[in-house]
Wavefront OBJ file of the C-alpha trace (Angstrom):
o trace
v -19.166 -13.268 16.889
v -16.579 -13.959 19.499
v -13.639 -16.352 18.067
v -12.836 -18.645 21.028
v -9.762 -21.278 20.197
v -8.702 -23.826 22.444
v -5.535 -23.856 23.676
v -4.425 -27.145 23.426
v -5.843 -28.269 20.079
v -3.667 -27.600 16.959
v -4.280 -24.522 15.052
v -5.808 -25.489 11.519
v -3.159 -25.660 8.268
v -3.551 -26.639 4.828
v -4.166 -30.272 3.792
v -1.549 -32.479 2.718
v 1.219 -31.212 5.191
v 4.653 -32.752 4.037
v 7.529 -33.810 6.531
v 10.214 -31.532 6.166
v 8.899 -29.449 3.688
v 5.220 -28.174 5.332
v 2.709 -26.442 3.546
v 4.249 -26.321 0.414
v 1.293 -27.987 -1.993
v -0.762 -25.240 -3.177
v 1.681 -22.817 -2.318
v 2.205 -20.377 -5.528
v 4.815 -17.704 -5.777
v 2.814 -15.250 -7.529
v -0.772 -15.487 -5.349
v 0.483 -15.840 -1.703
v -2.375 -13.370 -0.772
v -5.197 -15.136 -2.810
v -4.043 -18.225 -1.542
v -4.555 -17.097 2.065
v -7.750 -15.962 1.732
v -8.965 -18.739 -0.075
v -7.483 -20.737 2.786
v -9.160 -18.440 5.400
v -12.694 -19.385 3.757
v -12.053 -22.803 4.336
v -10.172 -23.072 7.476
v -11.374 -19.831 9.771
v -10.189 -16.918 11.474
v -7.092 -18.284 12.162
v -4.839 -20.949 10.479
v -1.039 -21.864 10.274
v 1.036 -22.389 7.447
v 4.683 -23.650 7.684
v 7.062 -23.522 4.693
v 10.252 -25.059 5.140
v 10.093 -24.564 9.144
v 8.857 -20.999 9.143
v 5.684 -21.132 10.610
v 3.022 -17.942 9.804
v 0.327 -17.910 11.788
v -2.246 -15.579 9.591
v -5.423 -14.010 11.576
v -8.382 -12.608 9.453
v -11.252 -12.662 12.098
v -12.423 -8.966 13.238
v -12.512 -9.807 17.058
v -8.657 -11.205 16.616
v -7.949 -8.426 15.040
v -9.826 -6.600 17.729
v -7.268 -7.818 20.208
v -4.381 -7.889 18.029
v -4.480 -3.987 17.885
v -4.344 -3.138 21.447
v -1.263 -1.603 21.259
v -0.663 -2.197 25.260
v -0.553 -5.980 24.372
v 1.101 -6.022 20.933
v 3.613 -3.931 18.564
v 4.042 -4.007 14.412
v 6.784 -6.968 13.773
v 8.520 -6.990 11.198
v 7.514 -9.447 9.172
v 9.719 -11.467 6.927
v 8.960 -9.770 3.864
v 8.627 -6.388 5.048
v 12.243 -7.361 6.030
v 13.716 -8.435 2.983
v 13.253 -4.839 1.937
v 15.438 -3.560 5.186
v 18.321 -4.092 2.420
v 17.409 -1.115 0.913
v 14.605 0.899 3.446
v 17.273 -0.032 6.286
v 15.211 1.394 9.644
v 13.487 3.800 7.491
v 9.316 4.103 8.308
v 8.157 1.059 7.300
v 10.631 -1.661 7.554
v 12.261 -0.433 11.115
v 11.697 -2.417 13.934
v 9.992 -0.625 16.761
v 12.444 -0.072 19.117
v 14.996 1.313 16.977
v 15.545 5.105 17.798
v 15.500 6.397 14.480
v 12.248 5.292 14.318
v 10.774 7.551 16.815
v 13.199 10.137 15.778
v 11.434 10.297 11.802
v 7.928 9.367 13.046
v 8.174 12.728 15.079
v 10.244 14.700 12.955
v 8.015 14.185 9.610
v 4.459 13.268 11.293
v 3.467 16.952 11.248
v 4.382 17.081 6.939
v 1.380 14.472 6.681
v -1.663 16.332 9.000
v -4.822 17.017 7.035
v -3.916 20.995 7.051
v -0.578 19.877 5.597
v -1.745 18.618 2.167
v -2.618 22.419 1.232
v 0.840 22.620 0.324
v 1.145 19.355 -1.783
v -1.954 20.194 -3.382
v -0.836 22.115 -6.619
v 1.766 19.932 -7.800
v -0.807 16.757 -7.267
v -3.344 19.123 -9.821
v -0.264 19.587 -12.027
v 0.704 15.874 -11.998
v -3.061 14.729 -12.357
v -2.796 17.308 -15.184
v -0.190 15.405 -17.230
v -2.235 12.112 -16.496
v -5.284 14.204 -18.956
v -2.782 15.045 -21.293
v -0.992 11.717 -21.531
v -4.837 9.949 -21.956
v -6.367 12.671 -24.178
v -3.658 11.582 -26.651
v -4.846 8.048 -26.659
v -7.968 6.043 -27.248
v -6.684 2.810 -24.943
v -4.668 3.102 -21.692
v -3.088 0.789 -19.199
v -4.676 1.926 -16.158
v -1.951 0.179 -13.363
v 0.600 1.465 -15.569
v -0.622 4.878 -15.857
v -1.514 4.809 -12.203
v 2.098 4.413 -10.863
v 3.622 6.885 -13.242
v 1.022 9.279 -11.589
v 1.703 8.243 -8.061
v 5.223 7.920 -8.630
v 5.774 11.444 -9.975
v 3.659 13.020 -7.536
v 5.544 11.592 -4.173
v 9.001 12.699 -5.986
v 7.757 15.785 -6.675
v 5.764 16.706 -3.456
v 8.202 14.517 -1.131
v 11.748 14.947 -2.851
v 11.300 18.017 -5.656
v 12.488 15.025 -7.985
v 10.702 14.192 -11.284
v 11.034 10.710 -12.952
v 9.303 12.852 -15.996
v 6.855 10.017 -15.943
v 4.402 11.084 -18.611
v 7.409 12.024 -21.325
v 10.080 9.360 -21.186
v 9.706 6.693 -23.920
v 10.056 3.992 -21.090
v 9.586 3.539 -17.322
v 12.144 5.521 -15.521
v 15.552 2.459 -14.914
v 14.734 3.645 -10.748
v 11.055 2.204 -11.330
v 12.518 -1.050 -12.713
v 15.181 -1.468 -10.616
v 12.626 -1.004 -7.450
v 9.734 -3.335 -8.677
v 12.400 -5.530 -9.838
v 13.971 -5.916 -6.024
v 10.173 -6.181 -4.693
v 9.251 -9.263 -6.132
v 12.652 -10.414 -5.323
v 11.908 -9.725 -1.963
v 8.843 -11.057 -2.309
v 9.751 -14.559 -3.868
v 12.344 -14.842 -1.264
v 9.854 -13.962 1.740
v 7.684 -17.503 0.540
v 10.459 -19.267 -0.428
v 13.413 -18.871 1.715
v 15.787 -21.660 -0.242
v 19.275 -21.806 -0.122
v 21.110 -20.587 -2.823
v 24.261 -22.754 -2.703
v 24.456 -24.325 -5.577
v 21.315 -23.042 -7.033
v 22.596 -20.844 -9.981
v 18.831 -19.401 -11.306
v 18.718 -17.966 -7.624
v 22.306 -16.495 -7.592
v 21.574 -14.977 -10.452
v 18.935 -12.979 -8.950
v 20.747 -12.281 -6.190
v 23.615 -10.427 -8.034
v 20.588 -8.643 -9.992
v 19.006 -7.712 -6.954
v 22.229 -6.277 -5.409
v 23.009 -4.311 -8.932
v 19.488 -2.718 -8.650
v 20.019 -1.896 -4.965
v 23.199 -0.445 -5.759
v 21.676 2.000 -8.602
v 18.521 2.759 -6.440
v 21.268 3.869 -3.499
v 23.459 5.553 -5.800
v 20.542 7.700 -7.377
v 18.740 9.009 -3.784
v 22.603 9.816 -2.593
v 23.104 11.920 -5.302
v 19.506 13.890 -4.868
v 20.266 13.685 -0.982
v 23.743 15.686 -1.902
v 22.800 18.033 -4.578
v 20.085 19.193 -1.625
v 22.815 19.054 0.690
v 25.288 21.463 -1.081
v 22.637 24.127 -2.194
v 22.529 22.874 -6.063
v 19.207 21.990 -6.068
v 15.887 23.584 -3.763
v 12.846 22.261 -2.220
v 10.591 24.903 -0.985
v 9.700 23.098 1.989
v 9.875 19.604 0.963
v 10.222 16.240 2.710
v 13.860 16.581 2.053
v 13.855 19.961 3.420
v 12.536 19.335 6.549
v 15.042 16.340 7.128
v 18.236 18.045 6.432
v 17.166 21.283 7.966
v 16.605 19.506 11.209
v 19.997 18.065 11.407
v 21.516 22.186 10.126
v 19.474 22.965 13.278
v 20.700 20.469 15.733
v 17.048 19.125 16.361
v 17.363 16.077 18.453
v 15.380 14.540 15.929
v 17.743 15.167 13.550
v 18.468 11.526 10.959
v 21.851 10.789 9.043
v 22.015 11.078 5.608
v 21.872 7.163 4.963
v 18.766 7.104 6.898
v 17.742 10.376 5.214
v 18.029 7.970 2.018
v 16.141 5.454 3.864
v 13.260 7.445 4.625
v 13.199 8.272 0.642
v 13.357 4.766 -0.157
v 10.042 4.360 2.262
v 7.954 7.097 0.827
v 8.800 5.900 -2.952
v 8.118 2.570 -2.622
v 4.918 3.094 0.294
v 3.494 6.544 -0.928
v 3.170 5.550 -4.668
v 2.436 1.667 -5.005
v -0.395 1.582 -2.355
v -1.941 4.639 -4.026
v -1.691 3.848 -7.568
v -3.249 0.283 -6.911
v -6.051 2.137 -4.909
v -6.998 4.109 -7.846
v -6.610 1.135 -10.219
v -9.067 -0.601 -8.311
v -11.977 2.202 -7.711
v -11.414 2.825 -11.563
v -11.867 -1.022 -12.305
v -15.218 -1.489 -10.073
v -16.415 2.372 -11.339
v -15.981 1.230 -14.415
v -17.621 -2.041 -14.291
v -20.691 -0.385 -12.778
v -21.878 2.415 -14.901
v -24.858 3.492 -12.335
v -21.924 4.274 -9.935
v -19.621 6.151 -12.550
v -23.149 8.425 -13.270
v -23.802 8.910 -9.715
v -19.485 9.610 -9.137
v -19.690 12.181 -11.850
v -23.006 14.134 -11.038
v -20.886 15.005 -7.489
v -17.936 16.063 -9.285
v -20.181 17.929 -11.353
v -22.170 19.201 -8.423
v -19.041 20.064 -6.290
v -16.375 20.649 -8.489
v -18.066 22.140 -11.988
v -15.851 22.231 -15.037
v -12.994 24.127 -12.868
v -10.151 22.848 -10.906
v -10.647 22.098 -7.785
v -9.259 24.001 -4.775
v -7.935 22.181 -1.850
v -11.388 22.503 0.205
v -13.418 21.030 -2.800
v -11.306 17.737 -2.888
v -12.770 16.627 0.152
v -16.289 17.215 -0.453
v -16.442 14.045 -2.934
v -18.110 12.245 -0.279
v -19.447 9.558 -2.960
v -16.511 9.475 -4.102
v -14.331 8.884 -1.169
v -16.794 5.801 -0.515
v -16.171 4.501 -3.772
v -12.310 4.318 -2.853
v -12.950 2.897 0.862
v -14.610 -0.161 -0.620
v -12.392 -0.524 -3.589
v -9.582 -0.752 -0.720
v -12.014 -3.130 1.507
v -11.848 -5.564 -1.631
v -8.455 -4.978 -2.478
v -6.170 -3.490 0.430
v -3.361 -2.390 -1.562
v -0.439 -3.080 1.624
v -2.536 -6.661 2.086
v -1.248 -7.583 5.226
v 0.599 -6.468 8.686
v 2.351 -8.213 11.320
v 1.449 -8.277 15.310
v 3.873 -9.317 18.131
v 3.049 -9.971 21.654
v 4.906 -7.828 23.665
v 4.326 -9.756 26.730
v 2.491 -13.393 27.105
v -0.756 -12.833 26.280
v -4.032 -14.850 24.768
v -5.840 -14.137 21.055
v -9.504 -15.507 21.143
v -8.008 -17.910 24.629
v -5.051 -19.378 23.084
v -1.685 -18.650 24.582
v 0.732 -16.125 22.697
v 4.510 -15.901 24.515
v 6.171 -12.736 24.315
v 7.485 -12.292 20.735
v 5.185 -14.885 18.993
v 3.386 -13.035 16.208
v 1.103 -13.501 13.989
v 0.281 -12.117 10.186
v -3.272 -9.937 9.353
v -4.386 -10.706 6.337
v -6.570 -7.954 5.515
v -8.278 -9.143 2.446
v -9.776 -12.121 5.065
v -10.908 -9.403 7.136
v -12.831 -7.606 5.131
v -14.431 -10.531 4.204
v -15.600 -11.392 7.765
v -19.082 -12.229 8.334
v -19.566 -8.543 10.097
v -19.240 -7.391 6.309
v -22.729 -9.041 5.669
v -23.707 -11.763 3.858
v -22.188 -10.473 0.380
v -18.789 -9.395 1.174
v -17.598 -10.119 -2.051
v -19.968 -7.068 -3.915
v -18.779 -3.860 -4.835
v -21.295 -1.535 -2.522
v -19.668 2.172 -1.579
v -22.710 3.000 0.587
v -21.078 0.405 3.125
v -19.211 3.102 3.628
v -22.206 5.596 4.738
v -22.008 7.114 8.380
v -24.640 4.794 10.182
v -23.386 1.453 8.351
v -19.463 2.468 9.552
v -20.870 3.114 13.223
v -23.134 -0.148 13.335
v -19.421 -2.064 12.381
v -16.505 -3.145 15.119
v -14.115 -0.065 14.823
v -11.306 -2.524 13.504
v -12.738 -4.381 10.907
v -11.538 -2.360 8.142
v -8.032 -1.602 8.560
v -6.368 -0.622 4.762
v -3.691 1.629 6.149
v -2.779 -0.793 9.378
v -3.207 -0.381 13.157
v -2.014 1.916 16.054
v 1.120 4.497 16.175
v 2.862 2.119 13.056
v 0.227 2.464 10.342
v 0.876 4.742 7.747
v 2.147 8.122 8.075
v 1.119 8.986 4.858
v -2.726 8.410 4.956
v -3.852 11.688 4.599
v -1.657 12.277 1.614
v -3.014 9.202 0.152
v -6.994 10.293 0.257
v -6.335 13.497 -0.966
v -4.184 12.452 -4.213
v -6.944 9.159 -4.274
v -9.486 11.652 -4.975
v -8.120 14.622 -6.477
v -7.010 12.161 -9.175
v -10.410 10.650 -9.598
v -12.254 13.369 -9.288
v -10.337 14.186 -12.395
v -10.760 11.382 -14.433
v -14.494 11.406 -13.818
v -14.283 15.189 -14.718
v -12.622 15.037 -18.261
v -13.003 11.742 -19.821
v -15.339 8.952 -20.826
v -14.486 5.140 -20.446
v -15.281 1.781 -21.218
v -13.956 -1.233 -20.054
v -12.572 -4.426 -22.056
v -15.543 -6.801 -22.020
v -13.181 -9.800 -22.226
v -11.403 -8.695 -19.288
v -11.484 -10.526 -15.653
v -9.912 -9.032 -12.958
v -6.521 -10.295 -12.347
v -4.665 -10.138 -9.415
v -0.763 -9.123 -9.672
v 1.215 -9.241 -6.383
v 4.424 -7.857 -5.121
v 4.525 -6.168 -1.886
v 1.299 -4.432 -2.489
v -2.144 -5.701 -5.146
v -2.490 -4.090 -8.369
v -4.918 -4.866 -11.338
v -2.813 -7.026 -14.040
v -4.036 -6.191 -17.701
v -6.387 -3.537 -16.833
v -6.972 -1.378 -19.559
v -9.626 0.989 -20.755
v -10.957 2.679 -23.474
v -11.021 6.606 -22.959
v -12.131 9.593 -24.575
v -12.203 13.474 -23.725
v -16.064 14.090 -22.012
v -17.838 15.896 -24.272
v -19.710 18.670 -22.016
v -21.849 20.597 -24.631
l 1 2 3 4 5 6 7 8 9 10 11 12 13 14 15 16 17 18 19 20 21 22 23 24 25 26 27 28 29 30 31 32 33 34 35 36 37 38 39 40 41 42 43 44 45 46 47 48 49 50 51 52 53 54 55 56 57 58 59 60 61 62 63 64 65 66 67 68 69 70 71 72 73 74 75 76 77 78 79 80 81 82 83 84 85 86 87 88 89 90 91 92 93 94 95 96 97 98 99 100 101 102 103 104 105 106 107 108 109 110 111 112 113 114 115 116 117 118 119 120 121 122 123 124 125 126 127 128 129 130 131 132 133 134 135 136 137 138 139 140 141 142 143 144 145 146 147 148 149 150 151 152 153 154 155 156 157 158 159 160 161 162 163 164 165 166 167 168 169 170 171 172 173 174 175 176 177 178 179 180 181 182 183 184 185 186 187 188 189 190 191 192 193 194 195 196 197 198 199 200 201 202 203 204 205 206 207 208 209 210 211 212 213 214 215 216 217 218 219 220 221 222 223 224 225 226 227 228 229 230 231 232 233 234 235 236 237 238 239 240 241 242 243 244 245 246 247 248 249 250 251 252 253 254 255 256 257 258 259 260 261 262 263 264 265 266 267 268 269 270 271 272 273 274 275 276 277 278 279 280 281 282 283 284 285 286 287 288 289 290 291 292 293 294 295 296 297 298 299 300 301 302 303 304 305 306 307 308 309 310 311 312 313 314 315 316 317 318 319 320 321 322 323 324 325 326 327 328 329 330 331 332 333 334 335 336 337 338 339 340 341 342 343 344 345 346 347 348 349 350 351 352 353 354 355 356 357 358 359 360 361 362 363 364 365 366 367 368 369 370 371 372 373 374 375 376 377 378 379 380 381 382 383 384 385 386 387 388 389 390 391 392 393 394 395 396 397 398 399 400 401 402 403 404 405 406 407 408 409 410 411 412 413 414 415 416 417 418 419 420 421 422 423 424 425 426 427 428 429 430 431 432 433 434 435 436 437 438 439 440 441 442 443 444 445 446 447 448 449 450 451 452 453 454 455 456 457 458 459 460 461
């Protein structure tokens, strides 16, 4: 179906638009992105909202989307909450704007650490850290999946990316650098909806001076790894770290400064463990939910794997598997959204876009577009099967973004995404809380809220 929107008529926006003040009815700081896409059932494709005079205009419609990733018309924006975070990411990865050289300079410096050849070297420390994860479980009859996720996901980038452990699966409580950064990400995030003033508003200053004290300690603790490094105290074998400080000991014109060094660290802790450890929150929540799939999950592990760890090769032969984390992610994009600007004046579906006009994808929406079927909202991994991906528009499923800005780290991702699940399907048993309904927390990225299962070790006589 081809969107076509006149140019002329007003783009559609919530009811009950107040002067001043815009869409702010219905607006709720803790479900922007379930908000949107209930608002994209009702009002199409494309809609506006405007809070306090910033106007979003959010796309969900696979043909817009079509157009919006033509990277000779448009570039990634920075979008106001992906900003906020530029307080502590600065122009690392993710939060630089496009045309900012360091960009370029870490995109080509680090892209080859993240090829599909290059996760042979991050492979046994991911088996070691999924390791913990068994031990850590097999001690326990009830576990906090989301919780237990991010500790993972969290230990395994520091590890792999930094040679840093947070000793996730020992300490008695969550590492003060994992408070201190979901902390400043809902901060960010509060601020990115509701952009009001904080003169005179004391609860808000307040969380200011909070946010700057955990911005502070975050910046303090990645200077310190960045320097031990640095002076030889500490080794990587290789590591992301590596890699960036040998290239400025070699004079590579790529070379990055050791505040953007810390930048780029601040990028793949936050990106390469919250979109991951929300990914396998979610295939373990719909897995577990359907116990026909968690059968037909295991008997590949079984078939591919056997009782033994796996090597590198035999991660990627989960093919079931895989598809049960695709749709999991077409339900529940962990990074929900990403922002398109026009780098010239353009059209999306006829309607006039100036140069520098942008507008917000809100993935959810689009994999919920009607190209999905007529049941977009059931868990079904076998949309995922070679002839149902072909018969689709290539950008209707975009979990990871578009073009030369979506994420480096993809491949890394998959192959922790199913190395870990493999696992769990290997070793234990689980039932889910009958009670439970799937709830919906948001910060930068989704997660499962309350999500907790019973387990217990497999037994395989």
């Amino acid at each position: 179906m081809v969107t076509t929107i006149s140019s002329t008529s007003p783009l559609p926006h919530p009811p009950r638009r107040l002067p001043v003040l815009g869409d702010v009815l219905g607006v709720h700081a803790s479900t922007p992105v379930q908000d949107s896409v209930a608002l994209a059932a009702q009002l199409g494709p494309i809609f506006e909202r405007v809070v306090l005079g910033r106007r979003f205009v959010i796309v969900s419609g696979a043909d817009l989307v079509e157009e919006l990733s033509d990277e000779s018309r448009f570039v990634k924006h920075v979008a106001p909450a992906v900003a906020g975070l530029r307080s502590i990411g600065g122009d690392g990865l993710f939060t630089a704007y496009s045309h900012e050289p360091n960009w370029r300079k870490a995109h080509d410096l680090l892209r080859p650490a993240f090829t599909q050849s290059a996760m042979r070297s991050y492979h046994d420390i991911m088996v070691d850290v999924a390791g913990q994860l068994v031990s850590h479980w097999s001690s326990r009859d009830r576990v906090d999946v989301s919780s237990d996720m991010t500790k993972l996901t969290l230990e395994t980038i520091g590890r792999t990316g930094f040679s840093y452990s947070f000793d996730s699966f020992t300490r008695a409580e969550t590492h003060p650098f994992v408070r201190a950064m979901v902390r400043t990400l809902q901060h960010n995030q509060r601020r990115a909806l509701l952009p009001l003033p904080v003169v005179g508003d004391l609860v808000f200053r307040r969380r200011e001076r909070r946010n700057n004290a955990d911005k502070a300690f975050m910046a303090e603790l990645l200077d310190d790894i960045v320097r031990a490094r640095r002076d030889g105290e500490t080794s990587g074998d290789g590591d992301l770290l590596d890699i960036m400080l040998q290239a400025a000991r070699d004079g590579d014109p790529n070379a990055l400064d050791e505040v953007n060094i810390r930048h780029q660290i601040v990028t793949f802790l936050i990106a390469g463990h919250e979109t991951t450890s929300g990914s396998l929150s979610f295939a373990l929540y719909y897995l577990s939910r359907h116990p026909e799939m968690w059968a037909r999950a295991r008997a590949e592990v079984d078939e591919v794997w056997g009782a033994d760890t796996p090597s590198f090769e035999q991660v990627a032969k989960l093919r079931f598997v895989r598809r049960v984390l695709d749709e999991g992610l077409r339900l529940w994009p962990t990074a929900p959204g990403y922002a398109r600007e026009a780098r010239h004046d353009t059209t999306v579906g006829g309607r006039p876009m100036a140069a520098g006009d942008w507008a917000l994808v809100l993935i959810p929406g689009l994999h919920r577009d009607p190209v999905w079927g007529p049941d977009p909202e059931v868990f079904d991994p076998d949309r995922f099967l070679s002839a149902n991906v072909r018969a689709r528009p290539p950008h209707a499923y975009k979990p990871f973004g578009t073009g030369e800005r979506a994420c480096i780290g993809r491949q890394f991702a998959l192959h922790e995404s199913l190395l870990v699940l493999g696992t769990i399907l290997q070793t234990f048993d689980v039932a889910p809380d009958p009670g439970y309904e799937l709830a919906i927390e948001e910060r930068l990225t989704l997660m499962p809220a309350g999500f907790e299962l019973e387990v217990a070790r497999r037994d395989r006589s």
